[in-house]
C-alpha positions as CSV (number, residue, x, y, z in Angstrom):
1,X,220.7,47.6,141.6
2,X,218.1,45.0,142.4
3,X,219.1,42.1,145.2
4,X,218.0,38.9,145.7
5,X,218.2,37.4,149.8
6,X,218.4,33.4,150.1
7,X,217.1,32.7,153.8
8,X,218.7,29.5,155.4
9,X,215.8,28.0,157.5
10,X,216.5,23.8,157.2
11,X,217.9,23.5,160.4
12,X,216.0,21.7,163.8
13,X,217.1,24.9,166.2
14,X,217.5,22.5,169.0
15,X,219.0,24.7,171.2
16,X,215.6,26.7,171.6
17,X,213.8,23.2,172.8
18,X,211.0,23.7,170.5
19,X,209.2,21.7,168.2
20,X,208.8,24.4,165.6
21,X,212.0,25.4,163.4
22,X,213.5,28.8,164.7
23,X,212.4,30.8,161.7
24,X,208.7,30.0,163.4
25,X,209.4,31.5,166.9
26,X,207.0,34.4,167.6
27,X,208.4,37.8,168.5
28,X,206.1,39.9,169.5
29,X,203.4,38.9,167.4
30,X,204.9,37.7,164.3
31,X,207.6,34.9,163.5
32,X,210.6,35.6,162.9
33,X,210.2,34.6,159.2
34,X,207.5,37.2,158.7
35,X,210.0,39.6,160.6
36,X,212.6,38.8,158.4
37,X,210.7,39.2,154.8
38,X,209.5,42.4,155.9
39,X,212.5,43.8,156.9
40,X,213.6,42.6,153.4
41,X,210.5,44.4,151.1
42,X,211.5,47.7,153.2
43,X,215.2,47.9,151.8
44,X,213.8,46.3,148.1
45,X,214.9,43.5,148.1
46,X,212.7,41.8,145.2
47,X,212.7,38.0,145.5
48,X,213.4,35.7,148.6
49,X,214.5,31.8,148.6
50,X,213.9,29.8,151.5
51,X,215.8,27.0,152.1
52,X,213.4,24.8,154.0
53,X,214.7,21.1,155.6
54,X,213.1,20.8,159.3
55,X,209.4,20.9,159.6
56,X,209.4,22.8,156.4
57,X,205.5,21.6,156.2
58,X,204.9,24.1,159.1
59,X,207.2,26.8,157.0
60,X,205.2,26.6,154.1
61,X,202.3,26.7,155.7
62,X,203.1,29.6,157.5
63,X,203.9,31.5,154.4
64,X,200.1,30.1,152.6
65,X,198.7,32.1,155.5
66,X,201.0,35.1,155.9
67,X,201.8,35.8,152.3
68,X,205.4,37.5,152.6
69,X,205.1,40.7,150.8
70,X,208.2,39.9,148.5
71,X,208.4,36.8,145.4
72,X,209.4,33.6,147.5
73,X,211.0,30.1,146.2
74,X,211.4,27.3,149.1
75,X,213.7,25.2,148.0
76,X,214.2,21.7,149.8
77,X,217.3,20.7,151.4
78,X,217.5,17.1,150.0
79,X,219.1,15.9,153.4
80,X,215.9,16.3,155.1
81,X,213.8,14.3,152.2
């Protein structure tokens, strides 16, 4: 069986007070995005969408210099546009 994950990450996380979406928050070392697509590869998952909205300059760029070690698509939430 091969799976597929579709990661929601469009949201402002305004309850953390930070100016960087939640999926950006360091844990240890690594954001939770990283966190999260590793966890993914480990089980085999084969492919990842993103669904970036907030900031999702910052997301991207944080997967250009982390490449996630699984296939991933951002796709934009239009509401953000």
């Amino acid at each position: 069986m091969t799976m597929r994950a579709i990661l929601l990450a469009a949201g402002t996380g305004r309850r953390l007070q930070r100016s960087v979406p939640k999926c950006l928050v360091d844990i240890g070392g690594m954001t939770l995005l990283s966190r999260t697509l590793r966890a993914l590869a480990a089980v085999k998952v084969i492919e990842a969408w993103i669904v970036v909205g907030y900031r999702r300059d910052l997301i991207i760029a944080e997967l250009d210099r982390f490449p996630s070690p699984l296939p991933v698509v951002c796709v934009s939430n239009e509401a953000y546009l």
